[in-house]
ChimeraX commands (.cxc) that place a marker at each C-alpha (Angstrom):
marker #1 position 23.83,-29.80,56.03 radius 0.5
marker #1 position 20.49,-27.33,56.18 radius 0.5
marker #1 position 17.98,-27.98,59.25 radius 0.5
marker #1 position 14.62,-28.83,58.98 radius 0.5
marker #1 position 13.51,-25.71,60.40 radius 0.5
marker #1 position 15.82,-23.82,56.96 radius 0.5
marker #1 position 14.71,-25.90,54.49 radius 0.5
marker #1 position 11.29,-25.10,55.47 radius 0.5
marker #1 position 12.07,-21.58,55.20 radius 0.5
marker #1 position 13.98,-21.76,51.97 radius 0.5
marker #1 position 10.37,-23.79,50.55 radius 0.5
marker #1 position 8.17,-21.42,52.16 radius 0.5
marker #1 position 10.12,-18.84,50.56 radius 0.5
marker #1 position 10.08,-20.50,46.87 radius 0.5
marker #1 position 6.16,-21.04,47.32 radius 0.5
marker #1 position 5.95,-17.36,48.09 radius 0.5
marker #1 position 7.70,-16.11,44.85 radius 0.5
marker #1 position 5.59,-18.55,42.85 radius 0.5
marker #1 position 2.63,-17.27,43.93 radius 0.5
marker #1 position 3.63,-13.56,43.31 radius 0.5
marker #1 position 4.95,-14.72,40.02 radius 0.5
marker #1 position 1.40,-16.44,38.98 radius 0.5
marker #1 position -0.60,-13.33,40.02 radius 0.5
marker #1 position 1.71,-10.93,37.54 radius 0.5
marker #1 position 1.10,-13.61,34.90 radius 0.5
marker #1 position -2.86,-13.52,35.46 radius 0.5
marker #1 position -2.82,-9.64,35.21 radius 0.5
marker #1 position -0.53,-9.60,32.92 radius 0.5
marker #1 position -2.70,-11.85,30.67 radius 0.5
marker #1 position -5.68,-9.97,31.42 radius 0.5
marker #1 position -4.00,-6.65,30.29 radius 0.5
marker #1 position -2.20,-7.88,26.78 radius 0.5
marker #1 position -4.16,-6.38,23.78 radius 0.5
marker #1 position -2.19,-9.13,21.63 radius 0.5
marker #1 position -4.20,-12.31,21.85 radius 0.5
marker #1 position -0.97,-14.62,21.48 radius 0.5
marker #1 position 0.69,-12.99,24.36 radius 0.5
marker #1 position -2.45,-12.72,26.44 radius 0.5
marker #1 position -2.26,-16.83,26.06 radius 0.5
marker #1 position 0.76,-17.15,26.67 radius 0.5
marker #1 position 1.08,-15.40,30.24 radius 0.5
marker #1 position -2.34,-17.57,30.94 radius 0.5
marker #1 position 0.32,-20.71,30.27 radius 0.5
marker #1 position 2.42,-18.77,32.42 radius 0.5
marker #1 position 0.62,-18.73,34.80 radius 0.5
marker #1 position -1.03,-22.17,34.92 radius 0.5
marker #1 position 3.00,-23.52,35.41 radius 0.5
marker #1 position 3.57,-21.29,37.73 radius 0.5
marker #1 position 0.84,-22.68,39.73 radius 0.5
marker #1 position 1.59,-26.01,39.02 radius 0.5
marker #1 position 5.18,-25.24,40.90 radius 0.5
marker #1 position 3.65,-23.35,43.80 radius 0.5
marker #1 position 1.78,-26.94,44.36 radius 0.5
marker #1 position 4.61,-28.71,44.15 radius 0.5
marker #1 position 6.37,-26.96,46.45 radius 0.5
marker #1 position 3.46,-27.04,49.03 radius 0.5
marker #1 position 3.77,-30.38,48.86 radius 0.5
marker #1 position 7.32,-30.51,49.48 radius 0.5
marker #1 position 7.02,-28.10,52.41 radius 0.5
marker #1 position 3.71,-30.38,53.50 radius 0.5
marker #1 position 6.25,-33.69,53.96 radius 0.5
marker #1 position 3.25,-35.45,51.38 radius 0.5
marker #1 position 6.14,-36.29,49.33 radius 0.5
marker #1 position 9.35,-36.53,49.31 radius 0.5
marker #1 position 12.33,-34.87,46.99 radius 0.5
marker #1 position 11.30,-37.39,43.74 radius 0.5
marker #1 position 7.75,-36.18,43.74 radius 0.5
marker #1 position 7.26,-39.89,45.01 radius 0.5
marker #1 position 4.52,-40.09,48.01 radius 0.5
marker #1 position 5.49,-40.76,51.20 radius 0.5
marker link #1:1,2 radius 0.2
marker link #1:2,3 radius 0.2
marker link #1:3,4 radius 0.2
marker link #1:4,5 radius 0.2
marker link #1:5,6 radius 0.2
marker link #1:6,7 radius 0.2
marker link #1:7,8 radius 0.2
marker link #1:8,9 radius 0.2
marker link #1:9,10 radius 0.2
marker link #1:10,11 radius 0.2
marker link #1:11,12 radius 0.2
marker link #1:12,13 radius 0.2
marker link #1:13,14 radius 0.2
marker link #1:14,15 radius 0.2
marker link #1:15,16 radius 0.2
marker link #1:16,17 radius 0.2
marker link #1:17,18 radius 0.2
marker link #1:18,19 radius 0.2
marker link #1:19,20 radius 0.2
marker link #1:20,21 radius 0.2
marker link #1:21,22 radius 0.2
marker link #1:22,23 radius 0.2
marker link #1:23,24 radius 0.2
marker link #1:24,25 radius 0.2
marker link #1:25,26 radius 0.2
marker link #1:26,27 radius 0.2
marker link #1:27,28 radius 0.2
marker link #1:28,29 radius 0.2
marker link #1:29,30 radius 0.2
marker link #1:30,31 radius 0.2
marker link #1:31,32 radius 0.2
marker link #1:32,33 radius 0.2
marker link #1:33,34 radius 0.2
marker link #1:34,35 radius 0.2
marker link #1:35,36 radius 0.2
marker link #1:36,37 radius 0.2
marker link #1:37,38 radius 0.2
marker link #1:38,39 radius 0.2
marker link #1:39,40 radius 0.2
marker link #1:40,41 radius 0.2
marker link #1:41,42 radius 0.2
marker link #1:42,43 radius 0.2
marker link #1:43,44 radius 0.2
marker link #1:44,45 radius 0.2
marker link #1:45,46 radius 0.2
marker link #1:46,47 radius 0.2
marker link #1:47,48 radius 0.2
marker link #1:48,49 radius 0.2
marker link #1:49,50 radius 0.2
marker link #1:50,51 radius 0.2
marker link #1:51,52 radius 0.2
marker link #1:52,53 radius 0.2
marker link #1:53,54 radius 0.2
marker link #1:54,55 radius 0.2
marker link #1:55,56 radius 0.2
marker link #1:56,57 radius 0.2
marker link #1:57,58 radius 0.2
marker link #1:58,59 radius 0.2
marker link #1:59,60 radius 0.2
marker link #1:60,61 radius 0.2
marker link #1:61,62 radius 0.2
marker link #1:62,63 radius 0.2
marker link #1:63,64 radius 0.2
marker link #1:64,65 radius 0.2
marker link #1:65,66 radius 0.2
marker link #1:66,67 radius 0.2
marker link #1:67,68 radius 0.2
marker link #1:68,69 radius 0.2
marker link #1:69,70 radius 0.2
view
């Protein structure tokens, strides 16, 4: 079984890729010419963010692994 202290890591970790992977998305949908795909890395994105916040919350103790509050 993982310690507190490593599953903090492993989240703090996760939140960290999440974040790099939103900021690629919101240059990425700044630099698409096509319209469609422009919109779709903006959606990108906007998940992406939506995870990252999850996972804060996770790593926060404000809920627990359900999503349920504490």
């Amino acid at each position: 079984m993982q310690q507190n202290g490593e599953k903090d890591e492993i989240l703090s970790t996760l939140v960290s890729v999440e974040d790099l992977a939103e900021k690629k998305a919101k240059i990425y949908s700044r630099l698409l010419t096509d319209a469609t795909l422009a919109k779709d890395m903006e959606e990108l994105a906007l998940r992406h963010s939506k995870r990252k916040q999850a996972l804060e919350r996770l790593l926060n103790g404000k809920t627990n692994a359900k999503g349920e509050e504490e």
